[in-house]
C-alpha positions in Angstrom: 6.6 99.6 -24.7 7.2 97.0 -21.8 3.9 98.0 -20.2 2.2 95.7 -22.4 2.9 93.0 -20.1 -1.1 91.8 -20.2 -1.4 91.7 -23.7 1.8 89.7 -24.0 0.3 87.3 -21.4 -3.1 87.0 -23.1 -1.4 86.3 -26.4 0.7 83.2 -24.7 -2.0 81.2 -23.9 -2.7 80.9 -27.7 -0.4 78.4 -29.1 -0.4 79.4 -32.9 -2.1 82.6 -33.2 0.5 84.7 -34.4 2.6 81.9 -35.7 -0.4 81.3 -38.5 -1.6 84.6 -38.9 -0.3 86.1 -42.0 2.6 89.0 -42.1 4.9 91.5 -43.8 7.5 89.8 -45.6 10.1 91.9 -42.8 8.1 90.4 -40.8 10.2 87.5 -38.7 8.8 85.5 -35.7 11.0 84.7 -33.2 9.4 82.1 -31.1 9.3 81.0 -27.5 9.1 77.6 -26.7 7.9 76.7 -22.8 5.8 75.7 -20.3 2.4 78.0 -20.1 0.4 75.7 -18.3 1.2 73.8 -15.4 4.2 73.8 -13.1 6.5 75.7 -15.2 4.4 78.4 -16.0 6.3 81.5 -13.6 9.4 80.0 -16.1 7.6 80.1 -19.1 6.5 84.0 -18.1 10.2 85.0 -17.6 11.7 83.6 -20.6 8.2 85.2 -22.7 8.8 88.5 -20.6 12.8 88.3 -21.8 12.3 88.0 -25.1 9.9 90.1 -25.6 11.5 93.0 -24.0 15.1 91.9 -26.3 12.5 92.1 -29.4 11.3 95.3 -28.1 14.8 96.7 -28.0 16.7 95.3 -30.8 13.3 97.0 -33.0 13.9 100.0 -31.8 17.9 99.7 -32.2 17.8 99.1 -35.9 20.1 96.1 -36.0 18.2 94.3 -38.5 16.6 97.4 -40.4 14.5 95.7 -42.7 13.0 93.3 -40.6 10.6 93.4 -37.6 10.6 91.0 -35.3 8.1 89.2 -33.3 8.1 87.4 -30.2 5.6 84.5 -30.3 5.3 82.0 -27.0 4.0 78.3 -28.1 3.1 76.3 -25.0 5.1 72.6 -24.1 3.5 72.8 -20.9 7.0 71.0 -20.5 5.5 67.6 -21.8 7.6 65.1 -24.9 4.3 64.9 -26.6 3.2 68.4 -26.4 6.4 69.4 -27.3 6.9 67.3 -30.5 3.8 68.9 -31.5 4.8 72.3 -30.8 8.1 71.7 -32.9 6.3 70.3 -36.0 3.7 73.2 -36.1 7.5 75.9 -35.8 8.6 73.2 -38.6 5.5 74.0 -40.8 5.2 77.9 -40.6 9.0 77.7 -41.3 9.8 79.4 -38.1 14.0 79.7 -37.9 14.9 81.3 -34.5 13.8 79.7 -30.8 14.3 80.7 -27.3 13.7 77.0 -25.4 12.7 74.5 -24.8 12.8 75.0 -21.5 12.6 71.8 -20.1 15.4 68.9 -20.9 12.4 66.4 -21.1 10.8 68.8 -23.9 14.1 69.5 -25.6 15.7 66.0 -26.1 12.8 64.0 -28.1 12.5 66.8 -30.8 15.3 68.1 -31.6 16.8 64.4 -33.4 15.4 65.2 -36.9 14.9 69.0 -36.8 17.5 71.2 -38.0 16.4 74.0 -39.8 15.5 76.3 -36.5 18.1 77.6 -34.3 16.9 76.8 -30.9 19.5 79.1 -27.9 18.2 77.4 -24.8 18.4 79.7 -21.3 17.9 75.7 -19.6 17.8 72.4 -20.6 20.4 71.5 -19.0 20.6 67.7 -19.4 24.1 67.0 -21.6 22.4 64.2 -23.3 20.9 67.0 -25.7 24.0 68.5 -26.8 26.3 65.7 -26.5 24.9 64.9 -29.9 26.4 67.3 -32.1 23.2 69.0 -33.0 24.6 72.3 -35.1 21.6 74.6 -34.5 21.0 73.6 -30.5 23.1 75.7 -28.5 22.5 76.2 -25.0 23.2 79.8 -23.5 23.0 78.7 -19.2 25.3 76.4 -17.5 25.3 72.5 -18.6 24.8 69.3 -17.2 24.8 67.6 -13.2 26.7 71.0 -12.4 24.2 72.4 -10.1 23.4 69.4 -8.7 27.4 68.6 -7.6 27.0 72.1 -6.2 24.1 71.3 -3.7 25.8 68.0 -3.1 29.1 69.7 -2.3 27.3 72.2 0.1 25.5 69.6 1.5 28.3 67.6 2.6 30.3 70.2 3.5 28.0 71.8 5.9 25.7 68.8 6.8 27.7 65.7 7.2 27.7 63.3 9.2 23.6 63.7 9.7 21.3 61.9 7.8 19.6 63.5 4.4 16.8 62.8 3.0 16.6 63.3 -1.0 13.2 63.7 -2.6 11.8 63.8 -6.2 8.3 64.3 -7.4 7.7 61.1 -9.5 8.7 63.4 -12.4 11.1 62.6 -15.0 12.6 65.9 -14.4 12.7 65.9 -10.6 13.8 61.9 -10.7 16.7 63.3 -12.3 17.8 65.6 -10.5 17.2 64.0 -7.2 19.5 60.9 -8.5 21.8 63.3 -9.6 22.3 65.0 -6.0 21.9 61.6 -4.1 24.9 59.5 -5.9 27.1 62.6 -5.6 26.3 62.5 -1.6 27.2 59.1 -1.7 30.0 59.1 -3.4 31.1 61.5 -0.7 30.2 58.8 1.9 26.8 60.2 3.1 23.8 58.5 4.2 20.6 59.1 1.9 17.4 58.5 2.9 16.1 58.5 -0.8 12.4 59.0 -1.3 9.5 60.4 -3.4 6.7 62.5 -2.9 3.5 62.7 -5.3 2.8 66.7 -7.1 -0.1 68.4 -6.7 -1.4 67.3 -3.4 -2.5 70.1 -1.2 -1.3 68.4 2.1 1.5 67.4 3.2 1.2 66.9 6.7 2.3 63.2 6.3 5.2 63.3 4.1 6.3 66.2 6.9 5.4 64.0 9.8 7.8 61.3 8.6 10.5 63.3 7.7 10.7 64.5 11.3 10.1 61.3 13.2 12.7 59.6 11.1 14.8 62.5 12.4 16.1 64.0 8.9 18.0 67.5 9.6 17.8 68.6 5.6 15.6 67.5 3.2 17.0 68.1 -0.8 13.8 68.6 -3.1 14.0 67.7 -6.8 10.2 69.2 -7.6 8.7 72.5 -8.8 8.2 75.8 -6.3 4.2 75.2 -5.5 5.3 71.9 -3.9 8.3 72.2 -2.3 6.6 76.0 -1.1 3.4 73.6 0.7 6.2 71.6 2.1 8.2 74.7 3.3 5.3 76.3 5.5 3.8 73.0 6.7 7.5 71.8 8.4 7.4 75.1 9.7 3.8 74.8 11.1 5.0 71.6 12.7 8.2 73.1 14.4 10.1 70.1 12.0 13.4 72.1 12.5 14.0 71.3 8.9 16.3 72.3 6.4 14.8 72.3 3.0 17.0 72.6 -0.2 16.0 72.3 -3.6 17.0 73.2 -7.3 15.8 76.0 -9.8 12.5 76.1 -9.7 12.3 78.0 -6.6 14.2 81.3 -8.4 11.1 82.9 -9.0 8.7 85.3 -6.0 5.7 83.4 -6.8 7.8 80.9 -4.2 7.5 83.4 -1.6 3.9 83.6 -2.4 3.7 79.8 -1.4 5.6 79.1 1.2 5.6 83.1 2.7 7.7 83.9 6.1 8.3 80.4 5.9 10.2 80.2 3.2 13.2 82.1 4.9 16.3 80.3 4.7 14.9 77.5 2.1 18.0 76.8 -0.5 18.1 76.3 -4.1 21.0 76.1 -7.1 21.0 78.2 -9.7 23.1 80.5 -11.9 23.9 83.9 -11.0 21.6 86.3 -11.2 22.7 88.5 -14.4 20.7 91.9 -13.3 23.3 91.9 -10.7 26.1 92.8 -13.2 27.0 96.2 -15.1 26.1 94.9 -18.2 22.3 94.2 -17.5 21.6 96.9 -14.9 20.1 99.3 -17.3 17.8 96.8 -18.9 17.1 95.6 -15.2 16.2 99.0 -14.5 13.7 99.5 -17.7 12.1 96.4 -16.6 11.4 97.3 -12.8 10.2 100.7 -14.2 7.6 98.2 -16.2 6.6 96.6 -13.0 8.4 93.2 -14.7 11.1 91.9 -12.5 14.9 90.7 -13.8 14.7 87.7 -11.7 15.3 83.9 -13.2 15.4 83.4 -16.5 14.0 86.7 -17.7 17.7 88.2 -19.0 18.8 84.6 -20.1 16.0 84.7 -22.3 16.7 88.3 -23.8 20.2 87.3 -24.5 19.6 84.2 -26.1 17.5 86.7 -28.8 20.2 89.4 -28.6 23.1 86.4 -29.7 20.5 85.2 -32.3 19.8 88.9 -33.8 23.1 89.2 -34.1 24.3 86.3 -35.7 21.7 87.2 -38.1 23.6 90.4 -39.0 26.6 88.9 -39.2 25.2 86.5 -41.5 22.7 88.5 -43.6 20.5 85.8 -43.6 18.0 83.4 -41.2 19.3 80.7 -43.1 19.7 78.2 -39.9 23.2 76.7 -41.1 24.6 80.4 -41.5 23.2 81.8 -38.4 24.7 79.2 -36.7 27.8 79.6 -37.8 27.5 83.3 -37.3 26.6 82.5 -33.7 29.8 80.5 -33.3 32.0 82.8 -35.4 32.9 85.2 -32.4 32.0 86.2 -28.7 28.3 88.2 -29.3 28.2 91.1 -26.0 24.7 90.1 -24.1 23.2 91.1 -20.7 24.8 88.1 -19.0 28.2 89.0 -20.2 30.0 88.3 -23.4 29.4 84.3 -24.5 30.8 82.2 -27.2 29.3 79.1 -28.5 31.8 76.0 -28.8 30.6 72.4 -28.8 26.8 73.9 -28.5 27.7 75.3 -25.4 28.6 79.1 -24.5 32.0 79.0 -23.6 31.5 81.6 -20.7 28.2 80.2 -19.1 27.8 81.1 -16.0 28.3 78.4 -13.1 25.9 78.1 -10.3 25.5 79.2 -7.0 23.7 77.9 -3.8 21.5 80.9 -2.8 18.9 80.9 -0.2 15.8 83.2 0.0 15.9 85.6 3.2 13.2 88.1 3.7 11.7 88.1 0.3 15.0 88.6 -1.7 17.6 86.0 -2.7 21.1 86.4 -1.2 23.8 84.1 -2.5 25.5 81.8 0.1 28.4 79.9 -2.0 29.5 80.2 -5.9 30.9 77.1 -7.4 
């Protein structure tokens, strides 16, 4: 059942292996597209974790009765290139049904020509990927700049009037963001100290040092969790008196791990959680038992395979232009509530929340 955490983990760091191997003709892959290498890999786990656990469940629940379905994770490692190649190998073994990309910068180069898989994405939240009409791209979490006019609101409401520094990690992804959260700042009238700071170095005693002599109260991170975690302990090794905020990558305990007791009071944007609701606290309950946490993008995952298992049903076939019409037929129930796709977005996606983490667990300190 979901104690076979380790062999689901062993199997993700194969790219193809189940995708080429041959099967039953009930036999229908459903495959997970995201980062296994790299710094998205804790992401990459929860959305594998999610759908494997929905796949475990919707077998067992005899939905689709005549057809067993198998979770398969492919790795992006959240990279164009890797990506594109990722898609074209799902293109040949005529896979139909994807949870992912995760990553906006995996998401928007191959998705132009592809349109015989349904791809439900838990992120990818950049609107330039469905702003273009693509039928069978629908994105399941919240959309666009959203999160980052969250942190900028918070921000200013809380912080103004003292100088912020906003950071990204030379990524395309965290360049982003970071301009995202700045020019919302300053269209508020704040000062931004805008800078950038280089992943993967193991010190950063220097980027530290200059924050606190140039006298920067918060610092907003657009970077991944080991990082911004480094960061995190070493302003609070150097008494800094810092206030670090950053964006989704930090909704996962390996930050903890990093940054431990330090990391108390660091911030971060994201949706709400969804094992905190009635309708995912069973499932939230049979994953704890498993020793497999609800957190991040876990249930996001397993209701982007429960809304495509059922559109399936609905539409008695994995044709891609009938499931996705199935899909935006009607509301589908899932663990983050009920959701209807309109204009490949889900019409009740959640918003997002500034939460903080505060002696190991998140609490939530503003909703949108």
């Amino acid at each position: 059942m979901l104690g076979r955490r380790n062999a689901l983990a062993a199997s993700a760091a194969l790219l193809f292996c189940a995708i080429g191997s041959p099967t039953r003709a009930s036999d229908v892959n459903i495959a997970v597209a995201g980062p296994v290498i790299g710094s998205g890999t804790a992401f990459g786990g929860q959305m594998r974790d999610g759908a494997a656990a929905a796949v475990e469940a919707l077998n067992v629940s005899g939905l689709l009765p005549d057809t067993k379905l198998i979770s398969t994770v492919v790795d992006d490692a959240c990279d164009p290139n890797h990506a594109i190649a990722v898609t074209n190998q799902l293109t040949k073994e005529r896979v139909r049904l994807t949870v992912g990309h995760f990553c906006s910068s995996s998401s928007i180069p191959v998705y132009d020509d592809v349109a015989d898989i349904v791809q439900v994405l838990p992120d990818s939240t950049n609107p330039q990927l469905t702003d273009r009409g693509l039928e069978a791209v629908l994105r399941i979490c919240g959309c666009g700049d959203k999160p980052c006019f969250v942190a900028a609101e918070y921000i200013g409401s809380r912080h103004n009037n003292h100088p912020i520094a906003v950071l990204d990690d030379k990524s395309t992804a965290g360049n982003d963001v970071a301009d995202a959260v700045a020019a919302q700042l300053q269209r508020s009238g704040e000062y931004v100290n805008r800078q950038s700071y280089v992943a993967g170095e193991k010190n950063y005693a220097a980027l530290v040092s200059r924050l606190k002599t140039e006298g920067l109260r918060l610092s907003y991170f657009g970077g991944y969790l080991t990082e911004v975690g480094l960061i995190v302990r070493r302003a609070s090794e150097s008494g800094a008196g810092l206030i670090i905020m950053a964006n989704d990558p930090l909704m996962t305990s390996n930050f903890r791990v990093v940054a431990s007791a330090a990391g108390n009071g660091t911030l971060f944007t994201f949706m709400p959680e969804p094992g905190k609701n009635t309708n995912a606290a069973a499932i939230a309950t049979r994953l704890n038992a498993a020793n497999m946490s609800a957190e991040g993008y876990m249930l996001y995952a397993y209701a982007a395979v429960k809304a495509q298992a059922d559109a399936v049903k609905r539409a008695s076939s994995f044709d891609s232009a009938r499931v996705t019409d199935a899909l935006r037929s009607r509301p589908t129930d899932t663990v983050i509530g009920s959701v209807r796709f309109e204009s490949n977005e889900a019409k009740a996606a959640p918003g997002f929340l500034v939460s903080r983490w505060r002696v190991g667990h998140v609490e939530d300190v503003q909703q949108n």
